[in-house]
mmCIF file of the N, C-alpha and C atoms, coordinates in Angstrom:
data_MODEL
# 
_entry.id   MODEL 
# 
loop_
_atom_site.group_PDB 
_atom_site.id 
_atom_site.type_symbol 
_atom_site.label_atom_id 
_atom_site.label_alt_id 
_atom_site.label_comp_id 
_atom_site.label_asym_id 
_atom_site.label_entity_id 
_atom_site.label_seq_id 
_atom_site.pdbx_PDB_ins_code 
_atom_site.Cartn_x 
_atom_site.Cartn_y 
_atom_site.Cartn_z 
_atom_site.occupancy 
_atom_site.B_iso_or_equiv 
_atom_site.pdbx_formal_charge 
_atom_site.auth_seq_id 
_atom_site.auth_comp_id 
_atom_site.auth_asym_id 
_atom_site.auth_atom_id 
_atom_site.pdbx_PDB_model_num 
ATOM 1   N N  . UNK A 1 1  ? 12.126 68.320 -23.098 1.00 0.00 ? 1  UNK A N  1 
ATOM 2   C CA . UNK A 1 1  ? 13.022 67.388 -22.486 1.00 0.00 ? 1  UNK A CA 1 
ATOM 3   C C  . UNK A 1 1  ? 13.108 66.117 -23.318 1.00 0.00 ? 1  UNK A C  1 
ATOM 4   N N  . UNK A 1 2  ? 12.144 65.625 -23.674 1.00 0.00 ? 2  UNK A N  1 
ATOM 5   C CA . UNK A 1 2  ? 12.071 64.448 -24.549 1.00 0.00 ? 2  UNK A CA 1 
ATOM 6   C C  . UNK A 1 2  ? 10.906 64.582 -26.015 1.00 0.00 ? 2  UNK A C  1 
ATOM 7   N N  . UNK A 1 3  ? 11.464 63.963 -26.984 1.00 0.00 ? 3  UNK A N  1 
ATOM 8   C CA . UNK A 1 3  ? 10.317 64.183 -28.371 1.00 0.00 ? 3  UNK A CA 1 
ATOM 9   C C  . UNK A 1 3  ? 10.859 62.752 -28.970 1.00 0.00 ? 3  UNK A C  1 
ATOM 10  N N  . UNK A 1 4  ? 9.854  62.315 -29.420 1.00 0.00 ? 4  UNK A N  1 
ATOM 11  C CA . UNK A 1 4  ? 9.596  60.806 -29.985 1.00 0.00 ? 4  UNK A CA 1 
ATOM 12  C C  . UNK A 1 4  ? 10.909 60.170 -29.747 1.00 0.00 ? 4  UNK A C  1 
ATOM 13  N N  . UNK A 1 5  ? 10.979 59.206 -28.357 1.00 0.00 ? 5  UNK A N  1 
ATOM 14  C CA . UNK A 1 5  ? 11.638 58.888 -27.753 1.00 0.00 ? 5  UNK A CA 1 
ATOM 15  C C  . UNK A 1 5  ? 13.004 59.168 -27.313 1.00 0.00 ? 5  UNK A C  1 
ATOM 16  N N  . UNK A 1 6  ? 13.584 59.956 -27.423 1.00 0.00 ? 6  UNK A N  1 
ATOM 17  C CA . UNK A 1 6  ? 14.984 60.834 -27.042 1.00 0.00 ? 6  UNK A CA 1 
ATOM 18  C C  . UNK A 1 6  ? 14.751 62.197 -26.518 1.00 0.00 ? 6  UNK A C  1 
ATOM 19  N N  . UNK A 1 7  ? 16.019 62.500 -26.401 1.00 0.00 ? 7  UNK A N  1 
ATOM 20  C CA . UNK A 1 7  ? 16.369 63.919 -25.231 1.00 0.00 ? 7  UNK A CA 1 
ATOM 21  C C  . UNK A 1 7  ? 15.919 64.417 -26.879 1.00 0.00 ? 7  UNK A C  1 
ATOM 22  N N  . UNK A 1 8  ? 15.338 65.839 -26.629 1.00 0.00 ? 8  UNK A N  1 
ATOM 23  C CA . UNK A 1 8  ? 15.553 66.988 -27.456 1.00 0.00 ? 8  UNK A CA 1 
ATOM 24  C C  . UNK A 1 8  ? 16.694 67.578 -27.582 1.00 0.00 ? 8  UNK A C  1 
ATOM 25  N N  . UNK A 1 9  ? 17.423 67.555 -28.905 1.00 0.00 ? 9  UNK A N  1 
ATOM 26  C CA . UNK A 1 9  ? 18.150 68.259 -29.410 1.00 0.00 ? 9  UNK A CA 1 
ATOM 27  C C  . UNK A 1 9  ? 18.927 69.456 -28.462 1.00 0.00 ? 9  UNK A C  1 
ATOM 28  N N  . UNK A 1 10 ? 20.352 69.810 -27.311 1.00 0.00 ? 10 UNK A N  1 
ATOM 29  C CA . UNK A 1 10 ? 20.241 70.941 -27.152 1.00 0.00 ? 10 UNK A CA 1 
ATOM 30  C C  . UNK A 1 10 ? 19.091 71.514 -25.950 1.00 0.00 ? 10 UNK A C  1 
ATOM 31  N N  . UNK A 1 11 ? 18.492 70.451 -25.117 1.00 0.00 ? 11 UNK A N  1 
ATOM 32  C CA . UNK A 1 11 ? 17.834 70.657 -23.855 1.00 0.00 ? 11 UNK A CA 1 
ATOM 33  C C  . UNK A 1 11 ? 18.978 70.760 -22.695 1.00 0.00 ? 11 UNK A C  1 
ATOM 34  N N  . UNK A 1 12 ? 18.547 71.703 -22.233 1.00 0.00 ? 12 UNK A N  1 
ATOM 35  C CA . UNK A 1 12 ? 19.405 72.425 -20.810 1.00 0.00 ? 12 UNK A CA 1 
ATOM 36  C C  . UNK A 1 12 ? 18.711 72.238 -19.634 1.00 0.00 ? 12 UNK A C  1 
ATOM 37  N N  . UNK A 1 13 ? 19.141 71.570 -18.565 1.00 0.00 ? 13 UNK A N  1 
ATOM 38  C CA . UNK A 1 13 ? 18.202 70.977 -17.905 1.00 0.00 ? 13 UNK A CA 1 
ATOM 39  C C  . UNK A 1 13 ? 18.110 72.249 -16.544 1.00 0.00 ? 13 UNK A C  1 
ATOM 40  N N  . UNK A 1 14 ? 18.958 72.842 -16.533 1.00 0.00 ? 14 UNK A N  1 
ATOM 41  C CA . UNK A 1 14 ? 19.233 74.101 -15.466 1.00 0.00 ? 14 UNK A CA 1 
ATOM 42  C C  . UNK A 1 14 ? 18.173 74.870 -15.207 1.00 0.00 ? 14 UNK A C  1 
ATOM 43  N N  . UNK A 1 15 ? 17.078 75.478 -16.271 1.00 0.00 ? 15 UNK A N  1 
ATOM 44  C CA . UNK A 1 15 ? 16.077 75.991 -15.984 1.00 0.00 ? 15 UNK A CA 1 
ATOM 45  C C  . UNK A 1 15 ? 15.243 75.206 -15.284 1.00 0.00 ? 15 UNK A C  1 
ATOM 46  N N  . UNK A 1 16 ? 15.057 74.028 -15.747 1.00 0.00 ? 16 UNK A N  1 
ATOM 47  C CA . UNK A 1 16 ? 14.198 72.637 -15.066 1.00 0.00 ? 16 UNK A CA 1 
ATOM 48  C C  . UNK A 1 16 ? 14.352 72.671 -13.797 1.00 0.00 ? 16 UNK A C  1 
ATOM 49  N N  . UNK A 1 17 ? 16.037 72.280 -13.191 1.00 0.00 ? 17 UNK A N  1 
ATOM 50  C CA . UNK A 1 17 ? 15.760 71.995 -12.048 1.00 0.00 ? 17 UNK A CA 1 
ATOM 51  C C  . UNK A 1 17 ? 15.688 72.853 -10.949 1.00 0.00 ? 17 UNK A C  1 
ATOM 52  N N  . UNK A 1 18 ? 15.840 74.506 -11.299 1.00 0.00 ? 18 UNK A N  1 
ATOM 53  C CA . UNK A 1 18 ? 15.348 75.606 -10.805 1.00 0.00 ? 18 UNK A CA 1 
ATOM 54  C C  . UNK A 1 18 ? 13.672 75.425 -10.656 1.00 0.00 ? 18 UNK A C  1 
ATOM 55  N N  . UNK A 1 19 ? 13.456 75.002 -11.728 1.00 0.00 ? 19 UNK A N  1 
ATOM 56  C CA . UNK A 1 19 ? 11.588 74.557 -11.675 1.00 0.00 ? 19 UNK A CA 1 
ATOM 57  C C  . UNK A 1 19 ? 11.346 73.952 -10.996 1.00 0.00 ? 19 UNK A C  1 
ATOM 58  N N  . UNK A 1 20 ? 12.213 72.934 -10.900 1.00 0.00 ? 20 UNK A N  1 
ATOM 59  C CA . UNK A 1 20 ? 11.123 71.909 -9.782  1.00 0.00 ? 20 UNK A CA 1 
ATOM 60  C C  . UNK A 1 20 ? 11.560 71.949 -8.194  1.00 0.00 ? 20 UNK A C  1 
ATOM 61  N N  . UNK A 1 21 ? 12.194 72.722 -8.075  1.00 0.00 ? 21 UNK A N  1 
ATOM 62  C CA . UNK A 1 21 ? 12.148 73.345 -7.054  1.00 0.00 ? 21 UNK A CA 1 
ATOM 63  C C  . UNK A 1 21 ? 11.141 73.891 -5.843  1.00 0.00 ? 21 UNK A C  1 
ATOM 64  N N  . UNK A 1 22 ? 10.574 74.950 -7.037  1.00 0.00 ? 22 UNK A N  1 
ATOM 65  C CA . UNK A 1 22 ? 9.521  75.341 -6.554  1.00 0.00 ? 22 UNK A CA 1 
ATOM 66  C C  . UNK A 1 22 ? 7.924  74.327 -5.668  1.00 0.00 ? 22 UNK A C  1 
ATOM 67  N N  . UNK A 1 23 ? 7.122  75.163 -5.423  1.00 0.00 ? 23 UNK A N  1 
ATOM 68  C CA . UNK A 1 23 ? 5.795  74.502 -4.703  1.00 0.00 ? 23 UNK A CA 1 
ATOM 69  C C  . UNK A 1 23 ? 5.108  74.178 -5.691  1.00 0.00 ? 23 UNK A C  1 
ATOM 70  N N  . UNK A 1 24 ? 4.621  74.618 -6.917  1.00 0.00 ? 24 UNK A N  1 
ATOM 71  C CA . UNK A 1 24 ? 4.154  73.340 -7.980  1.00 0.00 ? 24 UNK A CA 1 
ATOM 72  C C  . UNK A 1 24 ? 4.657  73.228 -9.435  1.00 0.00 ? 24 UNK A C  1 
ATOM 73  N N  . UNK A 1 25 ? 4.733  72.275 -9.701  1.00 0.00 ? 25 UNK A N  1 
ATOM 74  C CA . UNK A 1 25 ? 5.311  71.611 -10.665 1.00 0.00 ? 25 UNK A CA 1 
ATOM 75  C C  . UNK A 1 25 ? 4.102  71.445 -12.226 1.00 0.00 ? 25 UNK A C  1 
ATOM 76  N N  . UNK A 1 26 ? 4.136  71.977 -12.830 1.00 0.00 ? 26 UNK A N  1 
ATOM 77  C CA . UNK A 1 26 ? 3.556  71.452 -14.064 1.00 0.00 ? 26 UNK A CA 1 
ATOM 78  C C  . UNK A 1 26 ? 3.937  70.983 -14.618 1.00 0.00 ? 26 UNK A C  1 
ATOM 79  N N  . UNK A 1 27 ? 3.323  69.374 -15.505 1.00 0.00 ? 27 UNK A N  1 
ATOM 80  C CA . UNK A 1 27 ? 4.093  68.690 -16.372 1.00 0.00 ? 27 UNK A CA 1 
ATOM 81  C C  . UNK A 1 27 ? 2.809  68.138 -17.025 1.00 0.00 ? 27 UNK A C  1 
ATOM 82  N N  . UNK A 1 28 ? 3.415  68.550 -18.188 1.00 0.00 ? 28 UNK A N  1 
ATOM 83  C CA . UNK A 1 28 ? 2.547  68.420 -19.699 1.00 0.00 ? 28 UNK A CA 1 
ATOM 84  C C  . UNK A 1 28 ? 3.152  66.942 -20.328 1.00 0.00 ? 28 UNK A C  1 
ATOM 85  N N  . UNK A 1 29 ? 2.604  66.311 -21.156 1.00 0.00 ? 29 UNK A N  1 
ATOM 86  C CA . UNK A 1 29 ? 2.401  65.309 -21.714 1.00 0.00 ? 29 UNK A CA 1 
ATOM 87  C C  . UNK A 1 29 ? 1.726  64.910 -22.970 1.00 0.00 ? 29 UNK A C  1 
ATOM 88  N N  . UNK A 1 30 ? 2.165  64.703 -24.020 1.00 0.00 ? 30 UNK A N  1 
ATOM 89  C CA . UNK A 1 30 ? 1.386  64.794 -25.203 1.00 0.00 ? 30 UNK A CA 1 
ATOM 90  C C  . UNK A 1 30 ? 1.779  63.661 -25.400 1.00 0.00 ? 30 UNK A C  1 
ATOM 91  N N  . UNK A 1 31 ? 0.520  62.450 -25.341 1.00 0.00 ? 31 UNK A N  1 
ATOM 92  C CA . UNK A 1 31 ? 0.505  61.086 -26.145 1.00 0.00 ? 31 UNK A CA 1 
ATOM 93  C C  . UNK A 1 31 ? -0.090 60.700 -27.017 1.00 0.00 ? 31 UNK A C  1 
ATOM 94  N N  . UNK A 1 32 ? -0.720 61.999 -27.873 1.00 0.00 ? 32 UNK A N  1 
ATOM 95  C CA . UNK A 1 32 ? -1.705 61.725 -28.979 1.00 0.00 ? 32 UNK A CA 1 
ATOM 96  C C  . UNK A 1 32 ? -2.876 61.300 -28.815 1.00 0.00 ? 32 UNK A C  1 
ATOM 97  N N  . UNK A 1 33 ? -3.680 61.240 -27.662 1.00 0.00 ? 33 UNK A N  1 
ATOM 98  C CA . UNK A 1 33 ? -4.921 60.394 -27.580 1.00 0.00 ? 33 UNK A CA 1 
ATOM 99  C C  . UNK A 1 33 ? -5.599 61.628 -27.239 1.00 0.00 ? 33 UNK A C  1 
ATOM 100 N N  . UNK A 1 34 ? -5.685 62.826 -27.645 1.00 0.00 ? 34 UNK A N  1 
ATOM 101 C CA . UNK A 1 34 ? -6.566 63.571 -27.701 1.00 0.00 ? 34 UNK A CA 1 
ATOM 102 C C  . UNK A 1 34 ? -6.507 64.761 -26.220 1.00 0.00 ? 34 UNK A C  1 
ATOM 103 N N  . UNK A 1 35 ? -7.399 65.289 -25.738 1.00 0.00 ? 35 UNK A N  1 
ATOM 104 C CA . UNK A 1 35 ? -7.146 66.484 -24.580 1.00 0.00 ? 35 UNK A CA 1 
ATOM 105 C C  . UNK A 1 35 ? -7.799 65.604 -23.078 1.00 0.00 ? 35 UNK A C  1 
ATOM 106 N N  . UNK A 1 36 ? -7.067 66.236 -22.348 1.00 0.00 ? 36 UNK A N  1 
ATOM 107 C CA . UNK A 1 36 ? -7.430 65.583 -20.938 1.00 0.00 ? 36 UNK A CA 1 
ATOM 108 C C  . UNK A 1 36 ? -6.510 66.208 -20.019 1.00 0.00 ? 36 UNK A C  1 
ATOM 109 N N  . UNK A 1 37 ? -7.641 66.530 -18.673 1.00 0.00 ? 37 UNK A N  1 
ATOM 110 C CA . UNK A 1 37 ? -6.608 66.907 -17.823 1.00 0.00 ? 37 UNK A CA 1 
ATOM 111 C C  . UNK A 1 37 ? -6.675 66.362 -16.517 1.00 0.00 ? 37 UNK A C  1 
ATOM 112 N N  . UNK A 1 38 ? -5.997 66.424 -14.937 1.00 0.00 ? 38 UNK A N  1 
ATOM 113 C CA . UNK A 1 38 ? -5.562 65.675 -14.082 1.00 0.00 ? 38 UNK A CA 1 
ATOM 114 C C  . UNK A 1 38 ? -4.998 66.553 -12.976 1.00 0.00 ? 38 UNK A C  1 
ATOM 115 N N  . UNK A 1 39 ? -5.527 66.207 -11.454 1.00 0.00 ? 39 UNK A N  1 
ATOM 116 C CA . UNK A 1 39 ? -4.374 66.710 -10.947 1.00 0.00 ? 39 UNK A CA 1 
ATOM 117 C C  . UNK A 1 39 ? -3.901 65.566 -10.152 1.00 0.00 ? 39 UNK A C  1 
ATOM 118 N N  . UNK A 1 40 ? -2.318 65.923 -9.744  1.00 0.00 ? 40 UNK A N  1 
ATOM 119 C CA . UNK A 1 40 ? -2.200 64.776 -9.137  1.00 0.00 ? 40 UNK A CA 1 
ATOM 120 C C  . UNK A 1 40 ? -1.349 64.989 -7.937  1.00 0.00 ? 40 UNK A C  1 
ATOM 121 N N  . UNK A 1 41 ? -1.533 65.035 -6.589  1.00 0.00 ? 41 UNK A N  1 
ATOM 122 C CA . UNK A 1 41 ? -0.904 65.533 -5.065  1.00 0.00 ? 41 UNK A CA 1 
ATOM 123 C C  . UNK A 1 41 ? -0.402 64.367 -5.431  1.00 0.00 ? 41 UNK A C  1 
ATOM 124 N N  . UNK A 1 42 ? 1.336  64.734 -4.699  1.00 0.00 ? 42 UNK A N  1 
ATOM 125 C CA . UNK A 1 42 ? 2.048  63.969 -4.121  1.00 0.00 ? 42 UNK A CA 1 
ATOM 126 C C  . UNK A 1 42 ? 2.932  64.557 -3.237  1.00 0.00 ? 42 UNK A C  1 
ATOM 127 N N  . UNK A 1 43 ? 3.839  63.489 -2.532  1.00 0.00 ? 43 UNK A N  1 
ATOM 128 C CA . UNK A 1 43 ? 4.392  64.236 -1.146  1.00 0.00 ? 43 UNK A CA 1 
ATOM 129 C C  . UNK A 1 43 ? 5.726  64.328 -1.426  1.00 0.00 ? 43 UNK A C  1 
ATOM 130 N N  . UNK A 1 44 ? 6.519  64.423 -0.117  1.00 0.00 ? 44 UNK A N  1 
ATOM 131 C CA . UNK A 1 44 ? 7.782  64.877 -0.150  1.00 0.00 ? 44 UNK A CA 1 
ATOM 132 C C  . UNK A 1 44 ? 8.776  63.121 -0.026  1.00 0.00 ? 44 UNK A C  1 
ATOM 133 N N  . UNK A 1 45 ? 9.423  62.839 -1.194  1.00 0.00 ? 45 UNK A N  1 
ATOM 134 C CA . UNK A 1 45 ? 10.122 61.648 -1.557  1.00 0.00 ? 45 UNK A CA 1 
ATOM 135 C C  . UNK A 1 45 ? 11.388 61.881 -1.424  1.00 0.00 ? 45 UNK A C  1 
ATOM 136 N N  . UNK A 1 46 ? 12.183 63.271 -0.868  1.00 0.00 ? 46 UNK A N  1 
ATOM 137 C CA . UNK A 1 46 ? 13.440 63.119 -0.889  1.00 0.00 ? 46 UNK A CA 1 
ATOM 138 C C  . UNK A 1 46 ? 14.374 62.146 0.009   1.00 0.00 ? 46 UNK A C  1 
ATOM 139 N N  . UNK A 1 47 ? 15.550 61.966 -0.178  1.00 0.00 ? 47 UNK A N  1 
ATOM 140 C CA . UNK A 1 47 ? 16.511 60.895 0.669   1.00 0.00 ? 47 UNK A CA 1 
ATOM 141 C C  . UNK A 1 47 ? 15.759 61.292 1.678   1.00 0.00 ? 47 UNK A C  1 
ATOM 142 N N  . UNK A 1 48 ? 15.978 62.531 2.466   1.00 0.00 ? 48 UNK A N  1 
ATOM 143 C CA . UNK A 1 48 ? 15.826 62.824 4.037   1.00 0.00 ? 48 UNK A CA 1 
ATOM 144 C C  . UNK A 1 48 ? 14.512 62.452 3.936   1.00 0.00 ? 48 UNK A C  1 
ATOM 145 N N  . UNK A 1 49 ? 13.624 62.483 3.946   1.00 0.00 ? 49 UNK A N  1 
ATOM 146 C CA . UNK A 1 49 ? 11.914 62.197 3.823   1.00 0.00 ? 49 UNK A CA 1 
ATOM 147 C C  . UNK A 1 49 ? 12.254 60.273 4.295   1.00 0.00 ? 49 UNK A C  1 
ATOM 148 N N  . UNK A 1 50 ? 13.015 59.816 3.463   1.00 0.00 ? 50 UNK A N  1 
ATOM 149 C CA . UNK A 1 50 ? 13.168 57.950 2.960   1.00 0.00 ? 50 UNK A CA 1 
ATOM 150 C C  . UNK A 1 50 ? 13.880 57.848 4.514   1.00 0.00 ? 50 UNK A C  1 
ATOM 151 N N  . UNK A 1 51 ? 14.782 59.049 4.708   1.00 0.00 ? 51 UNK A N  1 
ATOM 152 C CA . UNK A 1 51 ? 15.600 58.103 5.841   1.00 0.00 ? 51 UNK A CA 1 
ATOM 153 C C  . UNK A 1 51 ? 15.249 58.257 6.920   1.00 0.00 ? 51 UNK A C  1 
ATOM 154 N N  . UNK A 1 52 ? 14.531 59.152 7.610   1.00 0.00 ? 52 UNK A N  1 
ATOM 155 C CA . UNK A 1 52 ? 13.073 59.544 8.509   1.00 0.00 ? 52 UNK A CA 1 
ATOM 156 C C  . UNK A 1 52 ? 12.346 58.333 8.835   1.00 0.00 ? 52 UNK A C  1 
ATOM 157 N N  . UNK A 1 53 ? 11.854 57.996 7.512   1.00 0.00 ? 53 UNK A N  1 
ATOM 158 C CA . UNK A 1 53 ? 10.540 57.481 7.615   1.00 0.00 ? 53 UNK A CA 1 
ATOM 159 C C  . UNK A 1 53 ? 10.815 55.774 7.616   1.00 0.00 ? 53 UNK A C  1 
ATOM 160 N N  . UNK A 1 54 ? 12.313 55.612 7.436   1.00 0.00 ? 54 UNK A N  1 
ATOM 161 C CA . UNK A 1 54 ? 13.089 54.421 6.932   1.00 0.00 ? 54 UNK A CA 1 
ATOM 162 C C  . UNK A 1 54 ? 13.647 53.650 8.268   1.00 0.00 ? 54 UNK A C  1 
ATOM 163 N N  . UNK A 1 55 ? 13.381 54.711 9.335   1.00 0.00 ? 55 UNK A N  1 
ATOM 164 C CA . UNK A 1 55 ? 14.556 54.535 10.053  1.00 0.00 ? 55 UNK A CA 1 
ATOM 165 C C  . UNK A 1 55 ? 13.779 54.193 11.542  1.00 0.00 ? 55 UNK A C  1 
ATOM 166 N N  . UNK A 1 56 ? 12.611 53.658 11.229  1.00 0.00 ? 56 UNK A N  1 
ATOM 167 C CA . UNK A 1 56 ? 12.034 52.538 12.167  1.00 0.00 ? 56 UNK A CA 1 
ATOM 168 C C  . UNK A 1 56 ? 10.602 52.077 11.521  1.00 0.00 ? 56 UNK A C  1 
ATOM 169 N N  . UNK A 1 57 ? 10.623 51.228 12.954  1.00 0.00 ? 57 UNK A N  1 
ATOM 170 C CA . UNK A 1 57 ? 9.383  49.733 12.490  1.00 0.00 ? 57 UNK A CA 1 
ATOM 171 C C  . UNK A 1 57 ? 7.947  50.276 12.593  1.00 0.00 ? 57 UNK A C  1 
ATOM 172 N N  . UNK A 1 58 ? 6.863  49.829 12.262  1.00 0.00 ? 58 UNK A N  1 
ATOM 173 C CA . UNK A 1 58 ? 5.630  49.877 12.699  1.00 0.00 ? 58 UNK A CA 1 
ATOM 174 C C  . UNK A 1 58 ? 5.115  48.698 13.171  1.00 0.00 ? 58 UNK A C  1 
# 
């Protein structure tokens, strides 16, 4: 998707967003500082999730 700061050449994003679709998501990252790994839970951020949760006080 991206290589030393720009889109890659000829990236099709259609397979992607079939990907992230799915229940988990892998995303790789290469910043040169050597090997490391991470997991990281997160929740559901869509509009409907925002306007739910948006749409009163505590």
């Amino acid at each position: 998707m991206a290589r030393e700061g720009g889109v890659v050449p000829g990236y099709d994003e259609t397979p992607v967003v079939a990907h992230m679709k799915g229940r988990e998501v892998m995303i790789e990252v290469n910043i040169g500082l050597g090997r490391g790994k991470a997991t990281v839970w997160t929740c559901d951020l869509t509009h409907g999730y925002i306007d739910i949760n948006g749409s009163y006080r505590s």
